[in-house]
C-alpha positions as CSV (number, residue, x, y, z in Angstrom):
1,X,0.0,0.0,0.0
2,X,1.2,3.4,-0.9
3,X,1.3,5.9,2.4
4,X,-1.2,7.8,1.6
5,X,-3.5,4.2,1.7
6,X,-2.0,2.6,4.5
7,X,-3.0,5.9,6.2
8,X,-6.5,6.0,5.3
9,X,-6.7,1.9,6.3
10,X,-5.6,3.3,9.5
11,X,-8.0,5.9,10.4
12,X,-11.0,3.8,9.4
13,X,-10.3,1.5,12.0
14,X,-10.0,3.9,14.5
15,X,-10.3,3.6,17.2
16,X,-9.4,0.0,17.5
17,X,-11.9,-0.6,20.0
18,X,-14.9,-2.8,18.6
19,X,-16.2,-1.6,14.9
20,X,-18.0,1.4,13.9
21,X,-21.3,0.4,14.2
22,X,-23.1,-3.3,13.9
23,X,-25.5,-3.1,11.1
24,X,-28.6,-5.0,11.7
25,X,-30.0,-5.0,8.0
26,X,-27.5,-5.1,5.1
27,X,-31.0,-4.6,2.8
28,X,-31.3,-1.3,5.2
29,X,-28.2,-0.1,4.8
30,X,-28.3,-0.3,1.2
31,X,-30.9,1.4,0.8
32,X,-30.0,4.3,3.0
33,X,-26.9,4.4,1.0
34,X,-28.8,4.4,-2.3
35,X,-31.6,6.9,-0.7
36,X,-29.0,9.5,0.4
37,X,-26.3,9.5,-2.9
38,X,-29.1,9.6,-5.2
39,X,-30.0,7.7,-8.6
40,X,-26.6,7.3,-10.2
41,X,-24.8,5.7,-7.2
42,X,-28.2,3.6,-6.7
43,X,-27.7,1.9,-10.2
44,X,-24.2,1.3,-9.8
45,X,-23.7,1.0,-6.6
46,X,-24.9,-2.5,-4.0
47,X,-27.3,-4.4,-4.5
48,X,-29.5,-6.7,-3.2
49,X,-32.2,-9.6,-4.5
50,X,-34.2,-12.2,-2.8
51,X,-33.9,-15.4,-4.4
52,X,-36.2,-17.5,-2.1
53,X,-38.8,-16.3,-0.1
54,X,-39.9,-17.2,3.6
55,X,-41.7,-20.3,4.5
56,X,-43.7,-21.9,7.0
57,X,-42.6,-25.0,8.8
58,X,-44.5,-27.4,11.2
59,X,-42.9,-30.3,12.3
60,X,-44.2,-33.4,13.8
61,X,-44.3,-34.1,17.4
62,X,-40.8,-36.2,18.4
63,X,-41.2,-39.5,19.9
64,X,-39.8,-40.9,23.3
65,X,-39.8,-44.2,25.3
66,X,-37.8,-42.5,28.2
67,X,-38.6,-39.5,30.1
68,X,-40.1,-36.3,27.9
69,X,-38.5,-32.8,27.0
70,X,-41.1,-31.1,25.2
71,X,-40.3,-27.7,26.6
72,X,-36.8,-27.8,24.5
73,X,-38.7,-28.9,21.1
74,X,-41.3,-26.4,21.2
75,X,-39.9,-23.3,19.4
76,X,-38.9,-25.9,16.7
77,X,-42.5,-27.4,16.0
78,X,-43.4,-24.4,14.5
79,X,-41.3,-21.4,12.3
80,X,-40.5,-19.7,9.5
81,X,-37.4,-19.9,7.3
82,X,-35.7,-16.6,6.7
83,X,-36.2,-15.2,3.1
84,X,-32.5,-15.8,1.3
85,X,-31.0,-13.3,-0.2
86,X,-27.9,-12.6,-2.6
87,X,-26.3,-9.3,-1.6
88,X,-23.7,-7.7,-3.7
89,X,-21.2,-5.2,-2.0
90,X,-18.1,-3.1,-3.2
91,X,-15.2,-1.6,-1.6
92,X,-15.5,-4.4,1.3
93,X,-13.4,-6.7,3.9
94,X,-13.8,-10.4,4.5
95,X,-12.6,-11.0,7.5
96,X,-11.0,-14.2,9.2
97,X,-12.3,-17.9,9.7
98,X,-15.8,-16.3,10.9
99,X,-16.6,-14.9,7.6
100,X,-17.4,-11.4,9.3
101,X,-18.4,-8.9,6.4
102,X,-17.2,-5.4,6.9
103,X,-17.7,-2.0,5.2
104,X,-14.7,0.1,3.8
105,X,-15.0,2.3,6.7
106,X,-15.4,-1.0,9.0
107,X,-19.0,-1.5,10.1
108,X,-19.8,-4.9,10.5
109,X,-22.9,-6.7,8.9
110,X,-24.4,-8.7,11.7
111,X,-26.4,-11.1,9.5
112,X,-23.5,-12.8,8.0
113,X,-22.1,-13.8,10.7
114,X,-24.2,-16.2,13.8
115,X,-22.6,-17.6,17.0
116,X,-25.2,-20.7,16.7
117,X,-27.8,-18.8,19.3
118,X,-24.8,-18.7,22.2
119,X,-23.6,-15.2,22.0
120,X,-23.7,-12.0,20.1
121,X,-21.4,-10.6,17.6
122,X,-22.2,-7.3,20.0
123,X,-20.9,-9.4,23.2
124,X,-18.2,-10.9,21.2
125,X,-16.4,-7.7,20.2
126,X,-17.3,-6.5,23.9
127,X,-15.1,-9.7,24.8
128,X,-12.5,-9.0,21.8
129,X,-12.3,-5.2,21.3
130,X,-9.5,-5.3,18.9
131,X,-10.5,-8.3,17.1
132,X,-10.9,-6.6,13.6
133,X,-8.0,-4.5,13.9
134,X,-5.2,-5.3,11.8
135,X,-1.9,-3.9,10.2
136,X,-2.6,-4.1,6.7
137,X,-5.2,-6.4,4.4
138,X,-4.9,-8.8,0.9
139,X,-5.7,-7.1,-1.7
140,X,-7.8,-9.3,-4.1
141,X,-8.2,-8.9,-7.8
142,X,-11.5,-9.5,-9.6
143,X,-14.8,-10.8,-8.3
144,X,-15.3,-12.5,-4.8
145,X,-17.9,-14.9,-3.4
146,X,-17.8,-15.9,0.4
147,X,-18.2,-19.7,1.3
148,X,-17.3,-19.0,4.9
149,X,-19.4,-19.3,8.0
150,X,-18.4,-19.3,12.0
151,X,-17.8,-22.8,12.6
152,X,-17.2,-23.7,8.8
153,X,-14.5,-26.4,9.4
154,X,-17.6,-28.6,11.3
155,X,-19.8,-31.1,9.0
156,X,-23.1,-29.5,10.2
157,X,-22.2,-26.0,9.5
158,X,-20.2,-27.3,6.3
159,X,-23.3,-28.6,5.0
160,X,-25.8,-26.5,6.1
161,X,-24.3,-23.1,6.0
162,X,-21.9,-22.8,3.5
163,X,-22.7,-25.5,0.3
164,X,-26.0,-23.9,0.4
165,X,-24.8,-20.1,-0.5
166,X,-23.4,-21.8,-3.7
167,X,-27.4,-22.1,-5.0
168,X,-27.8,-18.2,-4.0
169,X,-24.6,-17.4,-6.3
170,X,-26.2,-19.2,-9.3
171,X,-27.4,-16.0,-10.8
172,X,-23.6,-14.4,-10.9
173,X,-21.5,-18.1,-10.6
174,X,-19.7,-16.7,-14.3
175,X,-18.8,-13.8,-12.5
176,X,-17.0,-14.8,-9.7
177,X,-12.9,-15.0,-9.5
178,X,-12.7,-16.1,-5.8
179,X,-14.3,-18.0,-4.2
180,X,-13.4,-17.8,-0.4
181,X,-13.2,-20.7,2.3
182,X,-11.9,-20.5,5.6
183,X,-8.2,-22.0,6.0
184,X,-8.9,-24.5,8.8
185,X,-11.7,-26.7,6.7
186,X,-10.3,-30.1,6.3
187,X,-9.5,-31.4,2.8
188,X,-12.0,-33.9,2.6
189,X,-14.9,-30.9,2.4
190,X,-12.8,-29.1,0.0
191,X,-12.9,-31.8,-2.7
192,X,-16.8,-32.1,-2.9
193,X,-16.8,-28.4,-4.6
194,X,-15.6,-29.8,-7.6
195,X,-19.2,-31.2,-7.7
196,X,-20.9,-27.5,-7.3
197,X,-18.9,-26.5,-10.3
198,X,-15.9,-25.1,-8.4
199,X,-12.4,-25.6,-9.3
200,X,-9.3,-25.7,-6.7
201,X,-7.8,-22.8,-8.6
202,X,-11.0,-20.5,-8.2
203,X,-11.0,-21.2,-4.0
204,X,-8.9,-18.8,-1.7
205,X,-8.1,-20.1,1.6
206,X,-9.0,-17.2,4.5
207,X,-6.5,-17.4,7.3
208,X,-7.7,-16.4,10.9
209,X,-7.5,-13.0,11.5
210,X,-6.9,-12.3,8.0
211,X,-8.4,-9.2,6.4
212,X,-9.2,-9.7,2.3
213,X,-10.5,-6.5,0.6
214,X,-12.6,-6.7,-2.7
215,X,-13.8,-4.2,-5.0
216,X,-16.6,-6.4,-5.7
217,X,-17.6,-8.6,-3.5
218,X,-21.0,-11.4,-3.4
219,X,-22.2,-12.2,-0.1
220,X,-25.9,-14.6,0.5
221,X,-27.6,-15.2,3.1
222,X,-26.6,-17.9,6.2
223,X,-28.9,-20.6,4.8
224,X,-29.1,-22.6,7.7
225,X,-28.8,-20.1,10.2
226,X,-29.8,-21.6,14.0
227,X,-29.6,-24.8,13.1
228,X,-33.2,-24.1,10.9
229,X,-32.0,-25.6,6.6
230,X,-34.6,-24.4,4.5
231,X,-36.3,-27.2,2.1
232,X,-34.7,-26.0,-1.1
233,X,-31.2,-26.1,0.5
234,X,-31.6,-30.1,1.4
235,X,-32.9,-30.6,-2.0
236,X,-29.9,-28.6,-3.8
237,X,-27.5,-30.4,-1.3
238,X,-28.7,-33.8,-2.0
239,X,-29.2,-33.3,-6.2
240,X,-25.4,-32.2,-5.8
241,X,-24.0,-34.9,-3.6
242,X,-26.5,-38.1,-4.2
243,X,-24.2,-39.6,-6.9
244,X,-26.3,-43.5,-6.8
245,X,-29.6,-44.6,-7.1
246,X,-31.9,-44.4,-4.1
247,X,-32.0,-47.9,-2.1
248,X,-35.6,-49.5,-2.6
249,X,-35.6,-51.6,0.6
250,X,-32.7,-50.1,2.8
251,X,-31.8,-52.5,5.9
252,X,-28.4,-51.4,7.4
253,X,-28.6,-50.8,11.1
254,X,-25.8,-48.2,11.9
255,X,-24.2,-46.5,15.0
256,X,-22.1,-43.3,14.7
257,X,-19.5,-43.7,17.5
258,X,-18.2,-40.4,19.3
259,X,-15.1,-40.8,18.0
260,X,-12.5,-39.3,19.6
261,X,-14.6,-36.2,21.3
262,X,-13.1,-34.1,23.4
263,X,-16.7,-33.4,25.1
264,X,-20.2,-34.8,25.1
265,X,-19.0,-38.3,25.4
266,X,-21.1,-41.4,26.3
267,X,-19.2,-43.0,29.4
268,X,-20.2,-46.6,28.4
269,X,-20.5,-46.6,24.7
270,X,-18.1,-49.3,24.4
271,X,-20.6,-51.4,26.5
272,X,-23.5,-50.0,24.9
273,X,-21.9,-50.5,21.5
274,X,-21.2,-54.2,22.1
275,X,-25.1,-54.5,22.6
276,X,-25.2,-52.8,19.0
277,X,-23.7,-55.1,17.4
278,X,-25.2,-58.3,19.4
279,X,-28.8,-56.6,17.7
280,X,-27.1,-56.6,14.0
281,X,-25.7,-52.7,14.4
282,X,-23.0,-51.6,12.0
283,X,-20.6,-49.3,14.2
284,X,-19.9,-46.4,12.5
285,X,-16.9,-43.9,12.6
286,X,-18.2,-41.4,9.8
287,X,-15.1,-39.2,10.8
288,X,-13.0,-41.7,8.9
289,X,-14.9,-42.2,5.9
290,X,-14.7,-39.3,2.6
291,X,-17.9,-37.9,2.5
292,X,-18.9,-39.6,-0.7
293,X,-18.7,-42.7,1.7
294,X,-20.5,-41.3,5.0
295,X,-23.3,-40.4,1.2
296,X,-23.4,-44.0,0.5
297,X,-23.5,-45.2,3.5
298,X,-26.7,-43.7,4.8
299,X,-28.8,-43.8,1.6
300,X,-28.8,-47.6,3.0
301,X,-30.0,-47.2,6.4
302,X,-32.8,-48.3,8.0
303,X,-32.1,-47.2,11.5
304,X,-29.5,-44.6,13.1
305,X,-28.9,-43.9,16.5
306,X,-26.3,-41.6,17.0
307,X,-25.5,-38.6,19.8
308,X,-26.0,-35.1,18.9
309,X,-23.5,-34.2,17.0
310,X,-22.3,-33.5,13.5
311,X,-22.5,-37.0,12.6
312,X,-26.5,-36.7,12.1
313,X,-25.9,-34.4,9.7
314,X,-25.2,-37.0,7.3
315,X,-29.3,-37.7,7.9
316,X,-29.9,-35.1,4.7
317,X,-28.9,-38.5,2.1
318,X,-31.0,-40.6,4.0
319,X,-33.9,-42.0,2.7
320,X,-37.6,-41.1,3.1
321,X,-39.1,-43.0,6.8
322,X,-35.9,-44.1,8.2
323,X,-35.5,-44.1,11.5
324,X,-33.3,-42.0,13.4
325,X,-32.7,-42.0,17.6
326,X,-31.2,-39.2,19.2
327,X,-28.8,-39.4,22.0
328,X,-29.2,-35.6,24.2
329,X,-26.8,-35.3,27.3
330,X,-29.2,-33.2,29.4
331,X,-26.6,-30.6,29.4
332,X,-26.9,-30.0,25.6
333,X,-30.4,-30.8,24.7
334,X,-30.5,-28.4,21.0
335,X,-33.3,-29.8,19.1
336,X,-32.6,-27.0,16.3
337,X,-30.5,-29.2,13.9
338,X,-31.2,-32.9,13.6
339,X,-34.8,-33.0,14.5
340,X,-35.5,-30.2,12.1
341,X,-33.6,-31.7,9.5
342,X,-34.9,-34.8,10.3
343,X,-38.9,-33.2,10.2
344,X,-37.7,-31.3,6.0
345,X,-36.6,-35.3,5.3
346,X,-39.7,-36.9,6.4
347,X,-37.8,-39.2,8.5
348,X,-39.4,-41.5,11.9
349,X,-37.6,-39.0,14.4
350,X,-37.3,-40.7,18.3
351,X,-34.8,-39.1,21.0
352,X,-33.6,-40.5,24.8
353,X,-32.1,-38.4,27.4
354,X,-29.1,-39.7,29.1
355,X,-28.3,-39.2,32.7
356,X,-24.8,-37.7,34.0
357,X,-22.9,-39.0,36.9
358,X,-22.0,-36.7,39.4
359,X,-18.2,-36.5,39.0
360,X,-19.3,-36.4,35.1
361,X,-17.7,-33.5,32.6
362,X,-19.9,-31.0,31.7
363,X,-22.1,-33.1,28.5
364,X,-20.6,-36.4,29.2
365,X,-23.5,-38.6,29.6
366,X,-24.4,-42.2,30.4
367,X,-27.3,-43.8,27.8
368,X,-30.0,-46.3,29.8
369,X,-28.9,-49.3,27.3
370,X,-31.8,-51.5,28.2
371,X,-34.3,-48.2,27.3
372,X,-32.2,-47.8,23.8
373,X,-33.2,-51.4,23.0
374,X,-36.8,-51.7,23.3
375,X,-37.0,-47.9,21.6
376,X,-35.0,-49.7,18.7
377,X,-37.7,-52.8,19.1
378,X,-40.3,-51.1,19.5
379,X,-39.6,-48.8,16.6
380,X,-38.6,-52.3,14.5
381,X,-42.1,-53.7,15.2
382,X,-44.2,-51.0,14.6
C-alpha cells in the first residue's frame, strides 16, 4: 500500500476498540446508501435480491420411550425460514475464519455472521475489542464470493451453512474470481466443490485474523442459520451430492460412534456399542470415511442412532421414513438441527435423554442401554 492508503486503512479502524457500528440490516443499509447518494450511485452502486422467499414449517411431534422434553422442542415445532437473499457489495473486507463482512470504513454486517444462538457478535467484540483491527489487508483482484461461516471447518455448518450459499450465487456463478473458504476446513470438504462446479484454482483459503478486501464482492444469506436448513437447500444439497440410485428396501442398522470427542462423550459406549452389534448394528466412525462414503453409506439405512452431534448431519442422504434416535446429554439438549432436519426429510424421528454422573464433565453422559433397546424394538415392530 502506498502511504497515503496505508494511512487512510488506518484511520478507518479507529479507534481499535470494537467496529464502527453493527448493522442490523444489510438490505437497510443499502438502501439508505442508495436513498441518500441519489439515482446514479443507486444503479451502480450494491445491491441486493431475494432469491427465495420465507416459508412456514410445522414439524411433527418427536417420539420418546424415556422421560419427555417437550419444553426444549417447542420453538422448533413451528417457524419460519428466513427469506434468502444474494447481496452484492463493493469496496468491502472479508474477515478471518468467521466470515465477518465489513464496510470500507469498517462497520460490520451482523447477518453474516451467527454464533449458533450462544452469543452475540455485540458481546463478542465486547469480549474482543480489537478483534478486527489489523496492520494491513490482501488485496484481491476480480470478483469474490464468500463460502465461509463461523464454525465452517464442522460437518453440520459445512453442510448447512456454506454449500447452500453456492445455489444463492447461481445468478452471478460466471462472474466470480474467488471463491473464499476458511483455511482450517479439512481437505475432505474441500474436494466435494468440484461437484458445485468449483475448481481448486478459483478457491482462496482465509487465514484467521486475515483481512481480504474486494472491490466487488458477493455475499448470500446464512442458509441454515440456527440450526433451521430451508427445504430447497436439502434438495440442492442432495441433487449435488446423491451420486447412486436411491435404495428400494434399505436395511443397514448403523451407529455413529463419538469418535475421539473431546466433550459430550457417552461414558459406556463401548458397553452400549457391544449391545449394538449383538442386535445386528453396523458401528460407524463417519469421521473416517470421505464424505462420498458417509453419502453411500446412509442412503442404505434403516435405522441410526447416534448422539447429537455433527455426525446426524449425514441424515440429509437418508432415505424417506428411516428411523433415526437421538442421543441428548441433558446438558446439551438443541433440538434445532437434527430434528428439524430430520422433520424437512420426512424421517421417523425418536430421541432418549441420558443421565450424567455426578463427577461427570460438563455433556458427558451415560445412555440407559436396556431403554435404547426396546425404543429400537419397539420402533422395528411398529
Amino acid at each position: 500500500m502506498s502511504l497515503r492508503s496505508t494511512i487512510k486503512f488506518w484511520l478507518r479502524q479507529f479507534p481499535f476498540i470494537y467496529p464502527k457500528e453493527l448493522i442490523y440490516s444489510c438490505k437497510e443499509w443499502i438502501d439508505k446508501q442508495q436513498r441518500n447518494k441519489g439515482l446514479y450511485f443507486g444503479q451502480r452502486g450494491p445491491w441486493y435480491k431475494d432469491i427465495f422467499a420465507a416459508d412456514f414449517l410445522h414439524n411433527p411431534a418427536p417420539q420418546t420411550l424415556g422421560t419427555p422434553n417437550d419444553p426444549a422442542f417447542y420453538n422448533n415445532r413451528s417457524y419460519l425460514t428466513p427469506i434468502a437473499t444474494l447481496f452484492c457489495l463493493q469496496n468491502t473486507f472479508l474477515f478471518g475464519h468467521k466470515g465477518l463482512i465489513l464496510s470500507a470504513d469498517h462497520r460490520v454486517f451482523q447477518e453474516f455472521s451467527h454464533h449458533f444462538g450462544i452469543s452475540s457478535l455485540k458481546r463478542f467484540f465486547r469480549k474482543n475489542p480489537f478483534y478486527i483491527a489489523t496492520g494491513g489487508f490482501r488485496k484481491m483482484d476480480g470478483v469474490g464470493a464468500v463460502l465461509i461461516s463461523p464454525e465452517s471447518q464442522n460437518y453440520y455448518h459445512w453442510l448447512n451453512d456454506v454449500l447452500p450459499r453456492i445455489k444463492l450465487y447461481e445468478d452471478v456463478f460466471d462472474q466470480v474470481d474467488h471463491f473464499c473458504v476458511s483455511s482450517n476446513v479439512p481437505q475432505k470438504f474441500l474436494n466435494v466443490l468440484v461437484d458445485f462446479g468449483i475448481s481448486a484454482e478459483k478457491v482462496v483459503l482465509v487465514k484467521e485474523n486475515e483481512k481480504v478486501r474486494f472491490d466487488y464482492l458477493f455475499v448470500s444469506s446464512l442458509p441454515g442459520s440456527e440450526g433451521r436448513s430451508p427445504g430447497w437447500a436439502a434438495d440442492y444439497l442432495r441433487n449435488k451430492l446423491i451420486k447412486t440410485p436411491a435404495v428400494t428396501h434399505p436395511v443397514k442398522k448403523l451407529y455413529f460412534k463419538r469418535g475421539n470427542s473431546m466433550e459430550r462423550n457417552i461414558l459406556n459406549e463401548e458397553s452400549l456399542m457391544l449391545k449394538l452389534q449383538n442386535d445386528g448394528f453396523e458401528i460407524i466412525d463417519p469421521g473416517g470415511l470421505t464424505i462420498p462414503e458417509q453419502i453411500n453409506l446412509v442412503q442404505q439405512a434403516k435405522i441410526v442412532v447416534s448422539a447429537h452431534g455433527a455426525a446426524l448431519s449425514n441424515l440429509l442422504f437418508s432415505p424417506v421414513k428411516t428411523t433415526v434416535i437421538e442421543l441428548f446429554s441433558p446438558d446439551y439438549f438443541r433440538t434445532d438441527c437434527y430434528y428439524t432436519l430430520s422433520a424437512i426429510r420426512e424421517l421417523n424421528y425418536w430421541y432418549l435423554t441420558g443421565t450424567k454422573p455426578a463427577a461427570a464433565h460438563w455433556g458427558d453422559m451415560m445412555v440407559d442401554e436396556d431403554l435404547l433397546l426396546i425404543t429400537i424394538h419397539h420402533v422395528n415392530a411398529g
